[in-house]
Structure formats: C-alpha cells, structure tokens
N, C-alpha and C positions, 0 to 999 in steps of 0.2 A: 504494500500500500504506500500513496505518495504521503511525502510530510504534508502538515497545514501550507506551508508557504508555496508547494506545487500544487495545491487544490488551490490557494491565492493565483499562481501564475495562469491555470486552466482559465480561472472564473476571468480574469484579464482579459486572455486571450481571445473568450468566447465576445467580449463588447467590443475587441478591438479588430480581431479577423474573421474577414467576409464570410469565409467556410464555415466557419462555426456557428453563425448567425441562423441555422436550422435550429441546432437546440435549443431546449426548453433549461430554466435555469437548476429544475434538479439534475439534469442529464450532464450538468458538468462535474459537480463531484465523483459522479458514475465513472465517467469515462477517466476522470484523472487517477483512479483507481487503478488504472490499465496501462498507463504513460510511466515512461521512463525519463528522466533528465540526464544531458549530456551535453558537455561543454567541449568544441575542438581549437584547437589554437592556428593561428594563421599557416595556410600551407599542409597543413593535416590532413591526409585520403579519409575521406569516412568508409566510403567502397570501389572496389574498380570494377568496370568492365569482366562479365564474364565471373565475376564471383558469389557467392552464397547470397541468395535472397531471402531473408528471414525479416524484415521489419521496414517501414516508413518511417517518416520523418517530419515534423512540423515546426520550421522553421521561425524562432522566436526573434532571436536577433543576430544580426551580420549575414554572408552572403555566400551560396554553394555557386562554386564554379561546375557545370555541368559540358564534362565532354565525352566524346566519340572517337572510339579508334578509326584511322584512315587504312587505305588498302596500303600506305606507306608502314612500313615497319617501325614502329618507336615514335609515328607521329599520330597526335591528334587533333580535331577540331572542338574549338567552344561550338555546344549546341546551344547553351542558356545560360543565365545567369539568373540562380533564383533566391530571391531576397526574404525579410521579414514578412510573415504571414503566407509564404509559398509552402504549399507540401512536396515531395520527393519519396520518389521509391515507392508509389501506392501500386504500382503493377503485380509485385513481390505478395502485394495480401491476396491477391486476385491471382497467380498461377505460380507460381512459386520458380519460374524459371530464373536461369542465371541474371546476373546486372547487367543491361543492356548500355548503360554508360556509366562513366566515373565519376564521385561527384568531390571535388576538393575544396576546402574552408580558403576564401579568398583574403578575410580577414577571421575575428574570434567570433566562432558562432555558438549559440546556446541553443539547443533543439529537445525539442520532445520526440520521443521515440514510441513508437507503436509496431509491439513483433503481430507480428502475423497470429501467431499461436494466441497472444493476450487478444488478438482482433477477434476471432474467432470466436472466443468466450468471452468478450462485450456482446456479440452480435446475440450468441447464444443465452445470456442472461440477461439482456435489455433490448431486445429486437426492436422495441418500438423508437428508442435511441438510437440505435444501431441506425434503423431507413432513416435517422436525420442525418448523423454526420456521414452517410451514403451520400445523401442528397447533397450536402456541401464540399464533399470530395469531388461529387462528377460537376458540379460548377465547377468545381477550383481546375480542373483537367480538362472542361471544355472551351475554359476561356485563354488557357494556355492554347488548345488548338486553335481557337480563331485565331489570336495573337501572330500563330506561328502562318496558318493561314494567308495573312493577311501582310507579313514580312516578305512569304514568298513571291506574291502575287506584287509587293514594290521591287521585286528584283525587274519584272519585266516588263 
C-alpha cells in the first residue's frame, strides 16, 4: 500500500491531469493503492527497446525521451518527447509483448508506476474504476495519435 503522501500525490494528480479527470474522487485512493513511486535521475534508461514489458508509467514530473531503433546498427531516432501528465508503456498492460521503444529521463523524473499484474487486480477488484481510468488512458493514446497524425501530415 502507498504512504499518505502518494494517496496526496494521486488525489493531485487526479485535479491536475487530463487522464485522470474520468475518476470519481473515491477511485483515487483505490487506485493509489496499486501505484508504485519512482524517481530517475537525468540520462537514466527506464527500459529499452525489445525488453520485458511488465508495467506503465505516469509521468508526474520532468521528461521521457522516447526512441526507436533504426535499421542502422547502434543508431536511433526521437519518436516523442513525453512530459508531465503523459503516460508511457500502456501497451505492456494490454499484450505483454516486448518494448517496442526506449524510453530515457531527459532530465529528473518522478513517475508513478502501474505493473501490469497490480493493473489487472485494480481492474479485477474495482471494474467500475477500472472502465474510468480505461477511458482516460484511451484519451491520453488517442490524442497522442492525432498529434502524431497531424505532424505527419505537416511533413507534406
């Protein structure tokens, strides 16, 4: 179980980012029940490319650099740069396959952690909680695709 002060940072997070803005105000203590806290220091891999997917991430403060390997050997491209109140890694709760990109702390980030396994038994023990912060997940992932949509489409 989280301390008082990470059901403080949840209840925070739930007024101040968009995703969270589905649930209801008992559904945050729930869920902080399930969060893990973790701090990276600048330049720190959280995960690479291609390795163990067991958890997401909701980014509280500072910034994941998000890249992709190229068909160059040892080189990679920035896909995104994803800041306070972005999530990362929700694919991982939903198929469990490898990391499809890397994501490294641009500067110090402080992130809430959500493993797969603890998702699973939120979903299971609060279903009606659960289909909200669903609902603000697939916002938070649809408006990245327009974004990205919408980038592509100034290339041309």
């Amino acid at each position: 179980m989280m301390t008082l002060a990470a059901e403080e940072i949840c209840a925070r997070m739930k007024k101040e980012l968009h995703y969270l803005r589905f649930l209801n105000e008992e559904d945050v203590p729930l869920l902080a029940g399930y969060l893990d806290c973790r701090k990276l220091e600048k330049d720190e891999t959280l995960w690479v490319e291609g390795g163990e997917c067991g958890y997401m991430v909701f980014i509280i403060t500072g910034n994941l650099e998000i890249k992709k390997n190229t068909e160059f050997a040892g080189k990679q491209m920035i896909v995104g740069i994803y800041g306070r109140g972005s999530i990362a890694g929700e694919l991982c709760l939903l198929d469990g396959s490898p990391r499809v990109v890397t994501a490294v702390a641009c500067d110090d980030v402080e992130l809430l952690i959500l493993k797969r396994r603890d998702f699973d038994r939120f979903l299971a023990e609060h279903p009606e909680s659960g289909v909200r912060l669903l609902k603000g997940m697939l916002m938070t992932v649809s408006t990245r695709l327009k974004k990205s949509f919408e980038r592509l489409a100034a290339i041309f």
